[in-house]
C-alpha positions in Angstrom: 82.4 109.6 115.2 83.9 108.9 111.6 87.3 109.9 111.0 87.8 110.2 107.3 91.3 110.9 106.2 91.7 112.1 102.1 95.2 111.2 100.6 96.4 112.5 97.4 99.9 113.3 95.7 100.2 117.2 97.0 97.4 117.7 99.1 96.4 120.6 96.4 93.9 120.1 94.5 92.0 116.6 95.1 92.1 115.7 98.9 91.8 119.3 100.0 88.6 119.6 98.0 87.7 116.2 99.7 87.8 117.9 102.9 86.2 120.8 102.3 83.2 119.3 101.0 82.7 116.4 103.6 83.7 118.6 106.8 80.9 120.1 108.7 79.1 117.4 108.6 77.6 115.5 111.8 78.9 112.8 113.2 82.5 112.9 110.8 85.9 114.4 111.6 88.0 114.8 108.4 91.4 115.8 107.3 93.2 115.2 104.3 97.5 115.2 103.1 99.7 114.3 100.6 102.5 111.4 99.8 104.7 112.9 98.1 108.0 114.8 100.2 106.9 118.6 98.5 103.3 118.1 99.7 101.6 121.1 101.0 100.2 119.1 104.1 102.7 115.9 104.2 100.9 112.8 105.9 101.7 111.7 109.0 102.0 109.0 111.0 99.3 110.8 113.2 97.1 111.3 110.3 97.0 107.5 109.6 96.7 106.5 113.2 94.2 109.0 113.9 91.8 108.0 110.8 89.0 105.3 110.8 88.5 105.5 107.3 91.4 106.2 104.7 90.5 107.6 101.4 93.1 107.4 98.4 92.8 108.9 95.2 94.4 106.3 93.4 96.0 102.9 93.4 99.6 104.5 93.8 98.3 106.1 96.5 97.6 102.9 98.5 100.5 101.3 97.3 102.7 104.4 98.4 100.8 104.6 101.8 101.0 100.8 103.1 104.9 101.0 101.9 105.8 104.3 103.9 103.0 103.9 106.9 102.8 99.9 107.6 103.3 100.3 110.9 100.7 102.7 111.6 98.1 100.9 109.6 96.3 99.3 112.4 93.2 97.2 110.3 91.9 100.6 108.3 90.0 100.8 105.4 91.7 102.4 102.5 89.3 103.0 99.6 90.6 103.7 96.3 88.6 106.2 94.7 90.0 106.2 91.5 90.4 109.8 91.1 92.5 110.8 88.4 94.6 114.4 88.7 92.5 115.8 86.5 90.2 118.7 88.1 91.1 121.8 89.8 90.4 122.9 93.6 87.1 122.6 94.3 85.7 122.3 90.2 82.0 121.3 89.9 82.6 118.0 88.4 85.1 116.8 91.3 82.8 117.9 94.3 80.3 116.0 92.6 82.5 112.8 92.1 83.3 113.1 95.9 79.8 113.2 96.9 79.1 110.1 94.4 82.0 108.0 95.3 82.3 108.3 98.8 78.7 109.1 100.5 77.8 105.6 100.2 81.0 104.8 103.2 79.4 107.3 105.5 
């Protein structure tokens, strides 16, 4: 079973969409949060434990996430996705740079 975790700023617009697209799939788990303290879903050390695949948005975003969660980092991939905060919840064009950038890790 994959376990793909989706990390953005918020958790708003870019990771949520990440995991509504990818989840219902066979053979993945998914789940997605945010970095920053106001997030909607704020990640956890949990999240990070719990994930075999990490998937950030963008290079802040991994930067950010080995600083705050070094110790639960336990040999994960993190993928940078390069994702800019561009697109609204769930927009045509950012489903279809989901599907583009990450089916090739499943």
């Amino acid at each position: 079973m994959k376990r793909l975790l989706f990390i953005c700023s918020r958790n708003q617009l870019r990771s949520p969409t990440a995991e509504a697209v990818f989840s219902g799939r066979a053979g993945i788990e998914v789940d997605s949060a945010g970095l920053d303290h106001d997030a909607v879903i704020p990640l956890s050390p949990e999240q990070v434990k719990w994930a075999n695949l990490i998937f950030v948005m963008e290079n802040t975003h991994a930067s950010k996430l080995r600083r705050k969660f070094k110790r639960d980092l336990n040999g994960q991939c993190v993928i940078v996705l390069r994702i800019p905060d561009d697109y609204s919840y769930m927009s045509p064009a950012l489903v279809a740079l989901l599907e583009r950038k990450v089916t090739p890790f499943l």
